[in-house]
C-alpha positions as CSV (number, residue, x, y, z in Angstrom):
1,X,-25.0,145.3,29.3
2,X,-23.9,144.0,25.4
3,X,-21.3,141.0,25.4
4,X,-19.8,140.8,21.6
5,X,-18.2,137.6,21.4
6,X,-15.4,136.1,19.7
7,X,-15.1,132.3,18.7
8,X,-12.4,131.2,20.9
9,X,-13.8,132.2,24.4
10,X,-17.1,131.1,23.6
11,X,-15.7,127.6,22.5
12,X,-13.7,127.6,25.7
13,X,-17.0,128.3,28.1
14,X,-18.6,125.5,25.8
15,X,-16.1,123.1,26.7
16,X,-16.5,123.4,30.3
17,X,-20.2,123.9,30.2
18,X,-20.6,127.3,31.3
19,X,-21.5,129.2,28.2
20,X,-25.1,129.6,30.1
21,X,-23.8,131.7,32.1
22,X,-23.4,134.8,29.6
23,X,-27.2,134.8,29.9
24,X,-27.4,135.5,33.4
25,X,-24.2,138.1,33.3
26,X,-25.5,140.2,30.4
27,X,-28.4,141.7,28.7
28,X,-27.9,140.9,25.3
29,X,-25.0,138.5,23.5
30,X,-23.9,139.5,20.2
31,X,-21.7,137.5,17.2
32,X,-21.2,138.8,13.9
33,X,-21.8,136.3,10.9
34,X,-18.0,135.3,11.0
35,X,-17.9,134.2,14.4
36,X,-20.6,132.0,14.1
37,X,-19.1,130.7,11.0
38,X,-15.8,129.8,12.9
39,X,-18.0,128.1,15.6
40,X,-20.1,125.8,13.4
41,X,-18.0,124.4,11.0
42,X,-18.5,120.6,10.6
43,X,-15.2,119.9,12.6
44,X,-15.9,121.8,15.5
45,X,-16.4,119.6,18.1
46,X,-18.7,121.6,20.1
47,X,-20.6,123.8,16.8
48,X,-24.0,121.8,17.4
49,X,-24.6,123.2,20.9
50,X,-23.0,126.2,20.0
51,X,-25.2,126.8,17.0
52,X,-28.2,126.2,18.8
53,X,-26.8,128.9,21.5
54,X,-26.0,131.1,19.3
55,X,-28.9,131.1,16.3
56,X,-30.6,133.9,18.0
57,X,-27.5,136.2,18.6
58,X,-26.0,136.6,14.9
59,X,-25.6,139.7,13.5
60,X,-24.7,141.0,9.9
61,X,-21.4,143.6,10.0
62,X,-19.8,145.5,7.2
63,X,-16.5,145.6,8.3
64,X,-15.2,148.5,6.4
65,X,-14.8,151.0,9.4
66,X,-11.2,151.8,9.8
67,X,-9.6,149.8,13.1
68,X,-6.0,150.0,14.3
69,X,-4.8,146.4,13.4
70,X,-1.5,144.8,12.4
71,X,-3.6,142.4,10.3
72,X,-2.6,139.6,12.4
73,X,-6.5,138.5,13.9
74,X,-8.6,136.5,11.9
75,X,-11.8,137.9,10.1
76,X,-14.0,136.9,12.9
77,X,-12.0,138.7,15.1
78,X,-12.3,141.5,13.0
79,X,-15.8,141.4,12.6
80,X,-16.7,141.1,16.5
81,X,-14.4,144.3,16.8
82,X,-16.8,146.0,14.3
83,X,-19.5,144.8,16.0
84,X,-18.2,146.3,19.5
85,X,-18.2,149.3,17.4
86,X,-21.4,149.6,15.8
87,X,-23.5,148.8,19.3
88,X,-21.5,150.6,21.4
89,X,-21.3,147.1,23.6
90,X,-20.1,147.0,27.0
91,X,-17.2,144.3,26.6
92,X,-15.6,142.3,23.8
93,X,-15.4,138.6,25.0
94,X,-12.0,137.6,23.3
95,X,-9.4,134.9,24.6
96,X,-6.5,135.2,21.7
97,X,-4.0,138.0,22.9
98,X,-3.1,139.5,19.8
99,X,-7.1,140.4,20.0
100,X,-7.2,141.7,22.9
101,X,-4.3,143.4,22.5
102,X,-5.6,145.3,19.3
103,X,-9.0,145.8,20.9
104,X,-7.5,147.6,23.5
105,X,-5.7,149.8,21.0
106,X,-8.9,150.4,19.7
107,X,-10.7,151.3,23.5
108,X,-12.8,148.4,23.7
109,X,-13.4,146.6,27.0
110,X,-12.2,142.9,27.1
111,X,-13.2,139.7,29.1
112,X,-11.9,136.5,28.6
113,X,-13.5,133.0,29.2
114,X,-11.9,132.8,32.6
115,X,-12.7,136.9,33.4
116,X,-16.2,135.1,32.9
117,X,-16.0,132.4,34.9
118,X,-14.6,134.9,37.7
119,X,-17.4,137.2,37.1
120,X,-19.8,134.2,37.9
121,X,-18.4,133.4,40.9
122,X,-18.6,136.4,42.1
123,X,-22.2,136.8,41.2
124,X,-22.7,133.7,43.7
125,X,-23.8,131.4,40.3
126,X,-20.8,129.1,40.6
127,X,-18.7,128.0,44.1
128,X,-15.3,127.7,42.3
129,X,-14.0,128.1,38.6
130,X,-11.2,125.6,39.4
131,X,-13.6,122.6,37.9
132,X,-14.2,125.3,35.1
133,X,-10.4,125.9,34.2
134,X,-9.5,122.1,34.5
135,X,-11.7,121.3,31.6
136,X,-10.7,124.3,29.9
137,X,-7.2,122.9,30.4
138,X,-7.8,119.3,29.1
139,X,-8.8,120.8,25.9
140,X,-7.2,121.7,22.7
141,X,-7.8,125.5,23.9
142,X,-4.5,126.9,24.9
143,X,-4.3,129.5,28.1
144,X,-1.1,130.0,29.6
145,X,-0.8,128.2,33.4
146,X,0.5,131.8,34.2
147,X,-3.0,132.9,33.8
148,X,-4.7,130.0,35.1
149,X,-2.6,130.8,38.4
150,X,-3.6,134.4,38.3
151,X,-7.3,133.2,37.7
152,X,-7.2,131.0,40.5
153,X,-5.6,133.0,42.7
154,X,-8.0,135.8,42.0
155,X,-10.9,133.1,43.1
156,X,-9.4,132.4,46.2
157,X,-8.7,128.8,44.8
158,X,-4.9,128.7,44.3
């Protein structure tokens, strides 16, 4: 299976230390140039261990295919959607809900960081997300507790 990935949910799953775990949930990871970009900038707190994640996975996209958008996601955003596209990849890892909400205008199949963390619990590589999602929480990355309670309830941890 193909993962194209968006900056925010792999910064989340970086934060918590679980961005390993893509490796043993897909075949192949995928960014496009702008995501990578977003990820490595000098003030990202965690763009050195990203970069060296993600050095192997970039790819080059020429976002000129037509999309349904509102304009309202960010070029990286844009570009992972194109990406999706061009590979025909299995799911689009996106966190940001205007995103996902135009990706699924668009057909594509969405996960977020904590539909990740779910999905390796239930592969038997993690006991409980809950230790995940409190990291995650701590953080400057924004999920709403609404989510958080669905996640958790979903792991049989709420």
């Amino acid at each position: 299976m193909i993962l194209v990935a968006d900056s925010s949910a792999l910064i989340a799953l970086s934060l918590c230390k679980a961005i390993h775990y893509l490796d043993l949930l897909f075949d192949e990871i995928m960014v496009p140039q702008a995501v990578f970009y977003e990820i490595t900038r000098e003030n990202k707190k965690e763009g050195l261990e990203l970069s060296d994640y993600l050095k192997d996975k970039i790819e080059t996209i020429d976002i000129g295919d037509y999309f349904i958008t509102d304009f309202s996601i960010h070029r990286g955003e844009f570009e992972a959607m194109a990406l999706y596209r061009k590979v025909s990849a299995d799911k689009l890892l996106v966190d940001d809900k205007r995103a996902r909400k135009i990706a699924r205008l668009n057909g594509f199949k969405t996960i977020g960081s904590l539909g990740i963390l779910l999905a390796a619990k239930n592969k038997g590589l993690i006991d409980k997300i809950k230790p995940y999602v409190e990291k995650i929480a701590q953080s400057n990355i924004y999920i709403k507790q609404e989510l958080i309670d669905y996640a958790l309830s979903l792991a049989g941890e709420k």
